[in-house]
PyMOL Python script that loads the backbone (N, CA, C, O; Angstrom):
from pymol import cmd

cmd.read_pdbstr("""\
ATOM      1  N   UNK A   1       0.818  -1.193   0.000  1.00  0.00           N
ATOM      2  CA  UNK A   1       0.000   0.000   0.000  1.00  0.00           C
ATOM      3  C   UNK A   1       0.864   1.260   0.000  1.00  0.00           C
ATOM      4  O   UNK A   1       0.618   2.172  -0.788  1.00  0.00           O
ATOM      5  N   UNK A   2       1.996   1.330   0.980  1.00  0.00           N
ATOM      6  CA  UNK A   2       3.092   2.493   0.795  1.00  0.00           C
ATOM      7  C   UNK A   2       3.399   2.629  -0.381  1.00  0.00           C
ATOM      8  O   UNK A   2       3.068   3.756  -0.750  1.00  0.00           O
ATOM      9  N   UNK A   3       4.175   1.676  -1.683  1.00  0.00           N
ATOM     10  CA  UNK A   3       4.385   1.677  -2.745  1.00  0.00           C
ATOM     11  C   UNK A   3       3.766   2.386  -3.568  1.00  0.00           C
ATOM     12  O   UNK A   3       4.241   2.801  -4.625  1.00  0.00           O
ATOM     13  N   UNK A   4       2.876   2.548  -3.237  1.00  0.00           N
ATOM     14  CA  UNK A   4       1.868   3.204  -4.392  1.00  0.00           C
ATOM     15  C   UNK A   4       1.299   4.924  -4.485  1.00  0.00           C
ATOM     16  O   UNK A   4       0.430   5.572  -5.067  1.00  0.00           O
ATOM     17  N   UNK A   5       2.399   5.134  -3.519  1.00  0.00           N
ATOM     18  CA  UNK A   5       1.888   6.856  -3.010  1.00  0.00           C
ATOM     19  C   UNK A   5       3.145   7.216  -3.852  1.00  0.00           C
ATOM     20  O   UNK A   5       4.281   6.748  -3.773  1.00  0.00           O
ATOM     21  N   UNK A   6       2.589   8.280  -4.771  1.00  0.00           N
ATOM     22  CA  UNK A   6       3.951   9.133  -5.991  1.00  0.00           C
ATOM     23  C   UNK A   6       5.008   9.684  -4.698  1.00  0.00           C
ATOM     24  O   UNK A   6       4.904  10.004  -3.514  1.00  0.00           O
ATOM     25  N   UNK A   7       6.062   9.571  -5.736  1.00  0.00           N
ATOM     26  CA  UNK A   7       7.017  10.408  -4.993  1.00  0.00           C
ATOM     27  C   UNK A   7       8.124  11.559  -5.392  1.00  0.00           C
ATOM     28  O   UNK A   7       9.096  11.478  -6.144  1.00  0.00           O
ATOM     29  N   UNK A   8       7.583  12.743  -4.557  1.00  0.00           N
ATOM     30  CA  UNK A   8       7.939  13.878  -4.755  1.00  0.00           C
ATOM     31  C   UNK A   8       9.436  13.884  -5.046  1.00  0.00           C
ATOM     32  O   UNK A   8      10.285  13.496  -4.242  1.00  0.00           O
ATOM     33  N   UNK A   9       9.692  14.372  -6.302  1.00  0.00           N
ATOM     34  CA  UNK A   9      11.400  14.829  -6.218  1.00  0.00           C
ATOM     35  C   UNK A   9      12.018  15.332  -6.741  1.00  0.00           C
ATOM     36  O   UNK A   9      11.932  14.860  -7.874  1.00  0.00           O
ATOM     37  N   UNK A  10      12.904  16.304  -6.733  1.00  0.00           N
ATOM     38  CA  UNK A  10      13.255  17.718  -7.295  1.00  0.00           C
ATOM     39  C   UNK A  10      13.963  18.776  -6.512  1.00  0.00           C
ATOM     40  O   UNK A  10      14.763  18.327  -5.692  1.00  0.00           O
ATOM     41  N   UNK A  11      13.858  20.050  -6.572  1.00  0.00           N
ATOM     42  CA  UNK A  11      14.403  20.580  -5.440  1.00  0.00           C
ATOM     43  C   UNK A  11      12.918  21.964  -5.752  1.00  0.00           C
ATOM     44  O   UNK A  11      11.952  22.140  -6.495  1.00  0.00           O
ATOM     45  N   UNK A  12      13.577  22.576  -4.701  1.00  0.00           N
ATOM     46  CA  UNK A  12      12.459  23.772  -4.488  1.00  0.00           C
ATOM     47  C   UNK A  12      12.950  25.338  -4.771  1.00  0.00           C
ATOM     48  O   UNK A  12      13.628  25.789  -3.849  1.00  0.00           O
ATOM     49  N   UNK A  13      12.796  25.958  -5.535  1.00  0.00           N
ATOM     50  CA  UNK A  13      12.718  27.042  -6.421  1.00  0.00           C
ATOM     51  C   UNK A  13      13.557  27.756  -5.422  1.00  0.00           C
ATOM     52  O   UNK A  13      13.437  27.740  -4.197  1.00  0.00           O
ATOM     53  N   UNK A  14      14.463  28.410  -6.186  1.00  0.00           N
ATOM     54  CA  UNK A  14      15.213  29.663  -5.217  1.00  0.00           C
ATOM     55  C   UNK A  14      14.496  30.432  -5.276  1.00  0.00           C
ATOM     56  O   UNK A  14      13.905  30.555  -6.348  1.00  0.00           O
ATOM     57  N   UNK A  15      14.119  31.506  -3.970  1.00  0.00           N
ATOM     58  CA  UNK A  15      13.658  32.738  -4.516  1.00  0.00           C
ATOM     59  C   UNK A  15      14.630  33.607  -4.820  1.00  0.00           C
ATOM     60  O   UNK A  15      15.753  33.156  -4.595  1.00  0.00           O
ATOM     61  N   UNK A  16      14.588  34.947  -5.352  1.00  0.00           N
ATOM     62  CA  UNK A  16      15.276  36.094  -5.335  1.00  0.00           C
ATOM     63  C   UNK A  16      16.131  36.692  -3.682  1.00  0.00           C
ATOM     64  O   UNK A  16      15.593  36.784  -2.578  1.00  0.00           O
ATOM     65  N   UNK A  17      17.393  36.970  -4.006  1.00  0.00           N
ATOM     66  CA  UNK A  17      18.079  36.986  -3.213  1.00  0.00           C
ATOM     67  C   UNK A  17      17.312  38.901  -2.348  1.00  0.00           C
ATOM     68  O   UNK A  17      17.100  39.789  -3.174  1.00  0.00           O
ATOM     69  N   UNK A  18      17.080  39.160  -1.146  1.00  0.00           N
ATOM     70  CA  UNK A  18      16.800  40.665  -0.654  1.00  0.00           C
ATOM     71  C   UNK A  18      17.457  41.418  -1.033  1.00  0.00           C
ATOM     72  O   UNK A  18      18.380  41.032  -1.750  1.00  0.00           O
ATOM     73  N   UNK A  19      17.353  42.484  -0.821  1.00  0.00           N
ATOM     74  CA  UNK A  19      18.545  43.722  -1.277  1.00  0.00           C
ATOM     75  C   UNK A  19      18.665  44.157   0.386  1.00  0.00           C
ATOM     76  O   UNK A  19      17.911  43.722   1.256  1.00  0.00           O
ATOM     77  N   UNK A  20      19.473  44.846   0.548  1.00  0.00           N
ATOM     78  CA  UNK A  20      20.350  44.903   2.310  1.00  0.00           C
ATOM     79  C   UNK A  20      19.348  46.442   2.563  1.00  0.00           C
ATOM     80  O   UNK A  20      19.098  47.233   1.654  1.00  0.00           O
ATOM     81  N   UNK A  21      19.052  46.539   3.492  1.00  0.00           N
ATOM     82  CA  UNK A  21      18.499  47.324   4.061  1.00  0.00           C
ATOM     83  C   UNK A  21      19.529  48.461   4.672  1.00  0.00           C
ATOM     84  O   UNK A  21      19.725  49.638   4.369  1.00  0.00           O
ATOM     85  N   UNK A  22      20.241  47.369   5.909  1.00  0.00           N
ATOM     86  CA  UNK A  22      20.939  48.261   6.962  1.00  0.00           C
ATOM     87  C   UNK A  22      22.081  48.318   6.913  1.00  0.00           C
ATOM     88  O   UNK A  22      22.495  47.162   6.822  1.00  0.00           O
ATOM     89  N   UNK A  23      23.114  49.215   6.921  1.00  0.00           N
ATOM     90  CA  UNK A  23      24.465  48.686   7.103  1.00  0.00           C
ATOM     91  C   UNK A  23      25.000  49.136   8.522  1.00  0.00           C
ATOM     92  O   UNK A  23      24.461  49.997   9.217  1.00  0.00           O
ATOM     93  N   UNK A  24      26.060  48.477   8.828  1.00  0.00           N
ATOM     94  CA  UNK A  24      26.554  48.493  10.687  1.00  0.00           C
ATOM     95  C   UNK A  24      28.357  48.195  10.160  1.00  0.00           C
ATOM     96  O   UNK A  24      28.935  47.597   9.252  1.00  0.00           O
ATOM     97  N   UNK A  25      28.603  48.749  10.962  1.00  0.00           N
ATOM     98  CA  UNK A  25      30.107  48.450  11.375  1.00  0.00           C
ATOM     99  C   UNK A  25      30.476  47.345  12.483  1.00  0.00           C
ATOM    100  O   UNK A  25      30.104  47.561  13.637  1.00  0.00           O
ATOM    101  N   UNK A  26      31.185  46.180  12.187  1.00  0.00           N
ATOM    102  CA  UNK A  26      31.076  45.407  13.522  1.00  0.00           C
ATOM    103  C   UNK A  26      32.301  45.320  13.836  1.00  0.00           C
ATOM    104  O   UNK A  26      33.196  45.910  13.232  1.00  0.00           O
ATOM    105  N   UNK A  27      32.511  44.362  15.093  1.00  0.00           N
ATOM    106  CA  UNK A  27      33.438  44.408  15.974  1.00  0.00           C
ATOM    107  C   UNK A  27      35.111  44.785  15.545  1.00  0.00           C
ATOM    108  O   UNK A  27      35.986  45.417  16.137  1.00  0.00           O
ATOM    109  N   UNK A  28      35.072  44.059  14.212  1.00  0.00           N
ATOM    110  CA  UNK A  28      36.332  43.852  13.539  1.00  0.00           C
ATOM    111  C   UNK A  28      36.449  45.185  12.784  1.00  0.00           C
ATOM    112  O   UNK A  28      37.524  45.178  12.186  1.00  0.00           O
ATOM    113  N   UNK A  29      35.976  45.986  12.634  1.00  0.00           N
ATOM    114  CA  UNK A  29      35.784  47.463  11.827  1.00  0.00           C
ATOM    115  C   UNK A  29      35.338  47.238  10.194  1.00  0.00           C
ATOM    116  O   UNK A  29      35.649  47.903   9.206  1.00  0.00           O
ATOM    117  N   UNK A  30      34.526  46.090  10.317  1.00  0.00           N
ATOM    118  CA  UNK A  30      34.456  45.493   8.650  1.00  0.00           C
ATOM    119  C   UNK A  30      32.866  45.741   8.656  1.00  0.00           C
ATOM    120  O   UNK A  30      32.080  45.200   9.433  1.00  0.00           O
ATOM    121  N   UNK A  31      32.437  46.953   7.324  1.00  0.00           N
ATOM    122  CA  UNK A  31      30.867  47.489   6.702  1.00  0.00           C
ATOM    123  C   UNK A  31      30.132  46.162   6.607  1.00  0.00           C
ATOM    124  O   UNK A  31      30.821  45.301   6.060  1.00  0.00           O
ATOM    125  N   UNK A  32      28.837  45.728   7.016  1.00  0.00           N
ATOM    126  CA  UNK A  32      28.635  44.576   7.070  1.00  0.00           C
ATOM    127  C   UNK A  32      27.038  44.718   6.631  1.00  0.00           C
ATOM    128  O   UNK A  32      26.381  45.530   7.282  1.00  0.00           O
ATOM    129  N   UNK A  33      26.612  44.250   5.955  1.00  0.00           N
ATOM    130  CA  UNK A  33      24.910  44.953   5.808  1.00  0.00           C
ATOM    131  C   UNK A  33      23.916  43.831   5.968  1.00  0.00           C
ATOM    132  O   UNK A  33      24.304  42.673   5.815  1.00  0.00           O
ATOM    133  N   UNK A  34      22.723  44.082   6.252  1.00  0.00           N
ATOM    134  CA  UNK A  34      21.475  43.437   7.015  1.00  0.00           C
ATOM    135  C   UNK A  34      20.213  43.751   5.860  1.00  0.00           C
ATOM    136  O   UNK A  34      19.923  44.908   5.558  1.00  0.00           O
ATOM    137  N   UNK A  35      19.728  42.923   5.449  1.00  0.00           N
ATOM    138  CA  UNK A  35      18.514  42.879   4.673  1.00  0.00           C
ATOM    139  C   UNK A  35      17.071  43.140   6.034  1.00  0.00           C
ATOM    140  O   UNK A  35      15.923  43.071   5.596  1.00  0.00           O
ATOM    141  N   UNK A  36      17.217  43.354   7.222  1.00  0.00           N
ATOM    142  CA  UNK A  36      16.249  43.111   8.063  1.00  0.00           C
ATOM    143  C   UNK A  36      15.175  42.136   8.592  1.00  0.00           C
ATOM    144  O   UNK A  36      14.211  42.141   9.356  1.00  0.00           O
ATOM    145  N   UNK A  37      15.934  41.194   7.682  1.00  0.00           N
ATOM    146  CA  UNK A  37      14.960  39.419   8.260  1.00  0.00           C
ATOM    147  C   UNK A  37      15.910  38.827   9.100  1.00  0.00           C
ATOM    148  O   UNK A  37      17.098  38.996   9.374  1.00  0.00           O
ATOM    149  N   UNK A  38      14.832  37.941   9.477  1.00  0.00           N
ATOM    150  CA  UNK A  38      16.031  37.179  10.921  1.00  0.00           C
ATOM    151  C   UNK A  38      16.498  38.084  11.887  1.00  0.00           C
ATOM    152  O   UNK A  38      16.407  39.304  11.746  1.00  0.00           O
ATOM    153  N   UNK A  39      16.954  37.578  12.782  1.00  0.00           N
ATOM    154  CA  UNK A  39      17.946  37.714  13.984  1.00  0.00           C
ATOM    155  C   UNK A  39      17.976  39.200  13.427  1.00  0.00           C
ATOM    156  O   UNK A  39      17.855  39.439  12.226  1.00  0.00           O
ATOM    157  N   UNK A  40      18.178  40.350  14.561  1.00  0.00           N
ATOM    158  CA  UNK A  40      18.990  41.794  14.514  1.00  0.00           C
ATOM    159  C   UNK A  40      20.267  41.226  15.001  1.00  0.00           C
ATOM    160  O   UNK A  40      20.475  40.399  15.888  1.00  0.00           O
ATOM    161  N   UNK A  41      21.584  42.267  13.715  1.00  0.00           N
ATOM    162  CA  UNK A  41      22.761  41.819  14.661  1.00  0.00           C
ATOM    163  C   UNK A  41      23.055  42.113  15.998  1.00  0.00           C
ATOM    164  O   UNK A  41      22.334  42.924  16.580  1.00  0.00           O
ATOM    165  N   UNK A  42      24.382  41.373  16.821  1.00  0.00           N
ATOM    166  CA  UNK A  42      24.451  41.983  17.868  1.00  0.00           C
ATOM    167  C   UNK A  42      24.733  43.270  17.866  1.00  0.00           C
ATOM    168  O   UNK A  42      24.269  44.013  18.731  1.00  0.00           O
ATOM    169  N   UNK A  43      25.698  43.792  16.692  1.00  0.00           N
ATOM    170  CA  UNK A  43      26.047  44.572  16.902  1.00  0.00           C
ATOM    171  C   UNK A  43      25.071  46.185  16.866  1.00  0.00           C
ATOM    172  O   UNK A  43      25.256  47.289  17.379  1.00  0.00           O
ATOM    173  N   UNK A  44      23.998  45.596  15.978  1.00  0.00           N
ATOM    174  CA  UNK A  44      23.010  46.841  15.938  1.00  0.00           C
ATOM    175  C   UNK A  44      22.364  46.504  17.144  1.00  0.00           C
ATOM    176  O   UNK A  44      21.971  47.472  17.796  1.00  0.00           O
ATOM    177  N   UNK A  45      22.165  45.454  17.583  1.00  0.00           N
ATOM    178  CA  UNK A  45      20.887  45.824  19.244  1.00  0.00           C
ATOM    179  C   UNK A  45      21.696  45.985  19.589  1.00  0.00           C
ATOM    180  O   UNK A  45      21.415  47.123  19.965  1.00  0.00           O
ATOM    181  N   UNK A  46      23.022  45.830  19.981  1.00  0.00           N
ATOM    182  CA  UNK A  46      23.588  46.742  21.446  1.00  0.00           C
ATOM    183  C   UNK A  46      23.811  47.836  21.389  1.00  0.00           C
ATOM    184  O   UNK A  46      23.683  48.438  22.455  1.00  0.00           O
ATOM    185  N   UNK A  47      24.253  48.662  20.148  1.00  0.00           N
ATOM    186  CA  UNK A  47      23.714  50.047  19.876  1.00  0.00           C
ATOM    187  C   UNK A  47      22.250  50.696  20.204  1.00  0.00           C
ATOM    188  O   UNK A  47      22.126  51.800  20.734  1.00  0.00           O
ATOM    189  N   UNK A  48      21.399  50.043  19.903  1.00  0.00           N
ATOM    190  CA  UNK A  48      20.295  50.347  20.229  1.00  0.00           C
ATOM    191  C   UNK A  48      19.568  50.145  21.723  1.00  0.00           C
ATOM    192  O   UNK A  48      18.497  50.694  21.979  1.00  0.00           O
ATOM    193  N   UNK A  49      20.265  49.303  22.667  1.00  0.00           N
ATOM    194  CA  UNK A  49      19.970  49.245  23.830  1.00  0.00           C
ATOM    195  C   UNK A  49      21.150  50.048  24.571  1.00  0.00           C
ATOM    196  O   UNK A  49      20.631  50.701  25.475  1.00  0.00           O
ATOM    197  N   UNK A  50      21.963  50.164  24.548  1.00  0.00           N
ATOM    198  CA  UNK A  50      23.113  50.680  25.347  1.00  0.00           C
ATOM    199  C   UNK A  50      23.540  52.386  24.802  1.00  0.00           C
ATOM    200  O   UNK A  50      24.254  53.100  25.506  1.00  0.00           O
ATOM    201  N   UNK A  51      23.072  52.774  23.693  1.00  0.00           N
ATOM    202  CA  UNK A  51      23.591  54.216  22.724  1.00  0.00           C
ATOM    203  C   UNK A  51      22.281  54.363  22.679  1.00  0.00           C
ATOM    204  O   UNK A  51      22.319  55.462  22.125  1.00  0.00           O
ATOM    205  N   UNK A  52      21.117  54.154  22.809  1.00  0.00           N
ATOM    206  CA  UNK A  52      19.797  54.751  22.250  1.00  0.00           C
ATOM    207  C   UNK A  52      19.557  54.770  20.849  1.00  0.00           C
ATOM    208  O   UNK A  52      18.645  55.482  20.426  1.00  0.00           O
ATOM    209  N   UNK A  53      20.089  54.244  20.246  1.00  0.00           N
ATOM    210  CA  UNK A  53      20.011  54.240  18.450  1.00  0.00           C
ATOM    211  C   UNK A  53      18.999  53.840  18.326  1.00  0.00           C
ATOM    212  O   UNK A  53      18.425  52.996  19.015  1.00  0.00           O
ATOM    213  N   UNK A  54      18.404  54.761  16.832  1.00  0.00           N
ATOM    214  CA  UNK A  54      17.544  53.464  16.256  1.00  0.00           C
ATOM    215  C   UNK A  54      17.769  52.434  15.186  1.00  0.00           C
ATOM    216  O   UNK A  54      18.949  52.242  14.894  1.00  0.00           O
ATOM    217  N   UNK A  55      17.120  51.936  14.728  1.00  0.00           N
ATOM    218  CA  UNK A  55      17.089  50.782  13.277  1.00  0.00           C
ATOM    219  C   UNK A  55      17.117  52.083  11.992  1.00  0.00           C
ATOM    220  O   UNK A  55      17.883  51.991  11.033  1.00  0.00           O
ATOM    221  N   UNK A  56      16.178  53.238  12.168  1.00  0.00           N
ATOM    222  CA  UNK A  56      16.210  53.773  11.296  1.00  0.00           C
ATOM    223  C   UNK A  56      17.995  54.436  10.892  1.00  0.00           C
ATOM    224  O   UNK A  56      18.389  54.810   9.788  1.00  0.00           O
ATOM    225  N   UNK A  57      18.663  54.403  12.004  1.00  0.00           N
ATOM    226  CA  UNK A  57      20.414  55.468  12.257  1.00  0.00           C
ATOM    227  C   UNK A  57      21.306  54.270  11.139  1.00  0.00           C
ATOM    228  O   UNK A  57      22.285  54.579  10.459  1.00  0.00           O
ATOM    229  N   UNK A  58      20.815  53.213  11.176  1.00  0.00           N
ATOM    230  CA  UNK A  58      21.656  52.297  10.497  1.00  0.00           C
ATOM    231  C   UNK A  58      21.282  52.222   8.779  1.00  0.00           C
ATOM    232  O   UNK A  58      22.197  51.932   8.008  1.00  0.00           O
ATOM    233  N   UNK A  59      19.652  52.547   8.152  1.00  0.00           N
ATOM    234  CA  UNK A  59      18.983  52.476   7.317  1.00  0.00           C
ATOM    235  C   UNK A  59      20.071  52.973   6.430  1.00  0.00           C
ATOM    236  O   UNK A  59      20.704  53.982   6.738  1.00  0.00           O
ATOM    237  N   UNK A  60      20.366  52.150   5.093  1.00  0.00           N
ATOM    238  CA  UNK A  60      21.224  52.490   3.942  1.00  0.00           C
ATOM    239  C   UNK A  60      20.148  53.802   2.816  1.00  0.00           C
ATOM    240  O   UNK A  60      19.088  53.696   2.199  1.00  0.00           O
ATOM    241  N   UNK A  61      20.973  54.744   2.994  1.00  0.00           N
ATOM    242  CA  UNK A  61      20.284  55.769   2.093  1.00  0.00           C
ATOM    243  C   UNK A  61      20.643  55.689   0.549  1.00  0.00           C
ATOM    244  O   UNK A  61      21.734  55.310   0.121  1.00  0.00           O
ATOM    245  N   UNK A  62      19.434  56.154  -0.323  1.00  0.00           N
ATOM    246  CA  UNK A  62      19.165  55.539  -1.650  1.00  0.00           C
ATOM    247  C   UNK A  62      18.906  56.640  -2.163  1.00  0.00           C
ATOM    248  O   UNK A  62      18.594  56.710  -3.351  1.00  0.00           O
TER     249      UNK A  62
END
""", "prot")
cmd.dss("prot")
cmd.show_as("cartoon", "prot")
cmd.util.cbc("prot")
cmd.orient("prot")
């Protein structure tokens, strides 16, 4: 009865890579940039909890 169920196989579509939102300087003094998904770096929340920064102070201007 298992045998008989199709089986899926292939891979699953890349999407399009983000374009970077934020850029930050980190520990090592190396420009490092953030699309804003996932995790905030450390290095921008501890700016932002310890310096008062915001998300917007880091925002890459266009």
């Amino acid at each position: 009865m298992l045998h008989s169920l199709p089986v899926k196989s292939g891979t699953k579509a890349k999407r399009a890579q983000r374009p970077a939102k934020y850029s930050y300087v980190d520990e090592n003094g190396e420009t490092k940039t953030w699309t804003g998904q996932g995790r905030t770096p450390a290095v921008i929340k501890k700016a932002m909890d310890e310096q008062g920064k915001s998300l917007d102070d880091f925002l890459i201007k266009q």
